[in-house]
C-alpha positions in Angstrom: 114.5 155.5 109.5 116.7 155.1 106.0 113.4 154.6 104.2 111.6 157.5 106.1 114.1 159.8 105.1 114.3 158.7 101.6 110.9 159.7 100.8 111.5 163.1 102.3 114.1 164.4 100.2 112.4 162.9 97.5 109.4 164.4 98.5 111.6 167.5 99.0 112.6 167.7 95.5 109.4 167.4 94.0 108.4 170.2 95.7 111.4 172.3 94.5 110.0 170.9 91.1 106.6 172.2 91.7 108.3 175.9 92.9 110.8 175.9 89.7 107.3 175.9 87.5 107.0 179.5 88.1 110.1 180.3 85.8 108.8 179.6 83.1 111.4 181.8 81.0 114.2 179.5 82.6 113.2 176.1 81.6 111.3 176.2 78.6 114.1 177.2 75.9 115.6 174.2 77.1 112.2 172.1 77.6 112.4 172.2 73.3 116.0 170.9 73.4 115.2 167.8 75.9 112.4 166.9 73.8 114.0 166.2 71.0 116.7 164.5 72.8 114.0 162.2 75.0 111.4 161.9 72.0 112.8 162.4 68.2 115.9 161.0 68.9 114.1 157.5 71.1 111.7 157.1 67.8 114.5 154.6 65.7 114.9 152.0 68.7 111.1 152.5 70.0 109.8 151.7 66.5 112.4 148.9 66.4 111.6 147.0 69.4 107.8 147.7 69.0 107.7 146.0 65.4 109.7 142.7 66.4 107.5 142.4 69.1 104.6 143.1 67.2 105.4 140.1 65.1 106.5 137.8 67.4 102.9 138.0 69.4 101.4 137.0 65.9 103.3 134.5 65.6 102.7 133.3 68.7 99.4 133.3 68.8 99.0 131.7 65.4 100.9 128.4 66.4 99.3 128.4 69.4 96.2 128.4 68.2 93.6 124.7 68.6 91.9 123.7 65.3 88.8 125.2 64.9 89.9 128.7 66.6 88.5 131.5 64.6 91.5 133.3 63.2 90.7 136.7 64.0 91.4 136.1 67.6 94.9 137.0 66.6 94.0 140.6 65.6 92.4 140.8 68.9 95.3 139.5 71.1 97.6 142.0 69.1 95.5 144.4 69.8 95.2 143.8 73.5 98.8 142.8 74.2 100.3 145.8 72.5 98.3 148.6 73.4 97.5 147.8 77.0 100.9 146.4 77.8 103.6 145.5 75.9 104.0 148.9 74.0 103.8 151.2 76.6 106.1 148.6 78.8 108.2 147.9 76.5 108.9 151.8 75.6 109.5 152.9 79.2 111.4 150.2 80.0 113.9 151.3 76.9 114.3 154.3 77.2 114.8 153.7 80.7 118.4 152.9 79.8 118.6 155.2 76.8 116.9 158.6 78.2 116.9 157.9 81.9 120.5 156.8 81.9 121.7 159.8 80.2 120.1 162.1 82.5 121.9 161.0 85.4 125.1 160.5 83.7 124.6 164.1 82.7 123.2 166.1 85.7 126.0 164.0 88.3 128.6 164.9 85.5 127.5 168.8 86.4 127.2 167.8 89.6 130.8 166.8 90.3 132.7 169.2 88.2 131.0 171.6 90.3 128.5 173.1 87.4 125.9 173.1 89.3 127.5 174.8 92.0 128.4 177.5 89.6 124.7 178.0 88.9 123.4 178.2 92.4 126.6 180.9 92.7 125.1 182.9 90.0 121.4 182.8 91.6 120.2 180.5 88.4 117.9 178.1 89.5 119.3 174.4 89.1 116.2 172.6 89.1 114.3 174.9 87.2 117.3 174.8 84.4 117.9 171.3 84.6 115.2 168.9 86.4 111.9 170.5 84.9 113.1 170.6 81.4 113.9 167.0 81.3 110.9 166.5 83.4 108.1 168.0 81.4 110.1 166.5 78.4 109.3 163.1 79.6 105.6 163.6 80.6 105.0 164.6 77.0 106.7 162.8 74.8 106.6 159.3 76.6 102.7 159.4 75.2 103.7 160.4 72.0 106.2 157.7 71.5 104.1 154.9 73.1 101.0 156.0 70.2 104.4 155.2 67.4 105.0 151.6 69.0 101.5 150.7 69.4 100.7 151.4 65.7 104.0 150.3 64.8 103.3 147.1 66.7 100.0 146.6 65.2 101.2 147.3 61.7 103.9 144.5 62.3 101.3 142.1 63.6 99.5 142.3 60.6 101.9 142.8 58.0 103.4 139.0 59.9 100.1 137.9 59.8 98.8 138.0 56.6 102.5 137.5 54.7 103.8 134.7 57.1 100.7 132.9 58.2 97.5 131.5 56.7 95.2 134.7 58.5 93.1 137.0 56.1 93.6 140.0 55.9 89.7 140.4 57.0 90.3 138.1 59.9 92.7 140.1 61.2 91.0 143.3 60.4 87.9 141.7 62.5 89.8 141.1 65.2 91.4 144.0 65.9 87.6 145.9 65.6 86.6 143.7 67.9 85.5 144.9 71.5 87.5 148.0 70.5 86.8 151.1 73.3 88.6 154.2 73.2 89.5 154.1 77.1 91.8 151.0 76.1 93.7 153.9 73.9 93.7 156.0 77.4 94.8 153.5 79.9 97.6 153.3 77.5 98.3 156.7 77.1 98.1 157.2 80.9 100.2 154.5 81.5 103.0 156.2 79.0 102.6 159.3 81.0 103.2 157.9 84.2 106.1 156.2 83.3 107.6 159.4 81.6 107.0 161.2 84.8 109.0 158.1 86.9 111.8 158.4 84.3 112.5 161.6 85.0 112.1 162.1 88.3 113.8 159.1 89.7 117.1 159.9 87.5 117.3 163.7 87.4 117.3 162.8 91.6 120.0 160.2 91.2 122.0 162.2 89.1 121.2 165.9 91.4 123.3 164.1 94.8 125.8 162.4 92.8 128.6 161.7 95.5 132.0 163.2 93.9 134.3 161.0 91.0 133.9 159.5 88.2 132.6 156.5 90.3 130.0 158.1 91.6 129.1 159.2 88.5 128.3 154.9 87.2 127.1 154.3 90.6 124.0 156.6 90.6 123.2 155.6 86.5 123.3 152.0 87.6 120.8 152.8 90.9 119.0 155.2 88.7 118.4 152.2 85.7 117.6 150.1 88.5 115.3 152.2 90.5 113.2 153.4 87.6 112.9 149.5 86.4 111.3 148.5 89.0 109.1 151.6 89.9 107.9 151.5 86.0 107.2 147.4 86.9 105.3 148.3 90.0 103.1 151.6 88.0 102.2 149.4 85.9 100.7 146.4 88.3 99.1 149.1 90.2 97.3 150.5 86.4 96.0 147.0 86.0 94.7 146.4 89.3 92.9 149.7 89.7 91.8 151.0 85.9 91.4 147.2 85.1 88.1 146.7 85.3 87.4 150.1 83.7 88.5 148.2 80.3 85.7 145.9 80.4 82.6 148.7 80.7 
């Protein structure tokens, strides 16, 4: 029955979502301000992360290598492992405990010094002023930041490449051309969204019933952290298995 009733306040407050759309003048004033916080301010770490990792997949995949391998497959598996998982894994999974973390730690703040409470007084919609802001924040500029890793990724990979190890320039170059679709940029980009979309919706919640005290406050950021981990981990298993075999047409 715990799990039943779960889903229905969840489902419950992604239908308030769905209503708050029709105040547009409420939420998107603010929509600007949370995209700077959950996009332009996420770019220094995202690029970060994506260009270590970048490397260390050439790198890899270099020693790994049996004599007689043609080099290029390194552009290739660069190419695959950073676009269709690793970058947009990697960038949800981060800002999971950047952006997502500081959603809940501010909406339960609001929530337990009684802001929120205030608002509702005043006949201002909460959830149109704080949820969908964050919300639509998320959807868009998850995408956005996943397109920076992937190139920044791919630019380490072959910066590594050609500086550290004994790959061409060319081999690399063919690699990375190589079996090259543009759904492959999609599924990517879908997968971004979706995460974006789990970010913000599983810690605006968390943060929304924040029980009272400061310790209610580090409870629901830790559940929130948690939550969204592992509902990013199982989005992403459930991309593969069903768009999968679109990458191959």
């Amino acid at each position: 029955m715990g799990l039943f009733r779960d889903v229905g306040v969840r489902t419950y407050f992604v239908r308030d979502i769905a209503r708050a759309m029709g105040d547009p003048a409420t939420y998107i004033p603010e929509t600007i301000r949370q995209m700077r916080n959950v996009g332009v301010d996420s770019i220094p770490i995202v690029l970060v992360v994506a260009a270590f990792i970048g490397g260390v997949i050439a790198l890899q995949t270099r020693y790994q290598l049996f004599p007689g391998v043609e080099l290029s497959i390194i552009g290739l598996a660069s190419r695959l492992m950073v676009v269709l998982e690793l970058g947009p894994l990697l960038t949800g999974l981060v800002l999971t405990g950047r952006v997502g973390g500081r959603m809940t730690a501010e909406i339960g703040t609001m929530r337990v010094t009684e802001q929120i409470d205030a608002l509702e007084t005043l006949a201002y919609d909460p959830v149109a002023f704080l949820i969908v802001p964050r919300f639509l924040a998320a959807t868009v500029m998850l995408p956005v930041l996943v397109i920076l890793a992937d190139a920044t990724g791919l630019l380490s990979a072959y910066t590594v490449s050609v500086r550290i190890t004994d790959v061409t320039p060319q081999d690399f170059i063919t690699g990375l051309r190589l079996g090259f679709g543009t759904f492959q940029v999609v599924y990517s980009l879908l997968k971004a969204m979706m995460f974006g979309m789990a970010i913000s919706l599983v810690c605006s919640y968390e943060g929304y019933i924040t029980e009272a005290g400061a310790e209610g406050v580090g409870r629901s950021t830790a559940r929130a952290v948690v939550i969204t981990s592992m509902t990013i981990l199982v989005l992403d298993a459930l991309t593969a298995g069903v768009l999968g075999p679109l990458l191959q047409t």
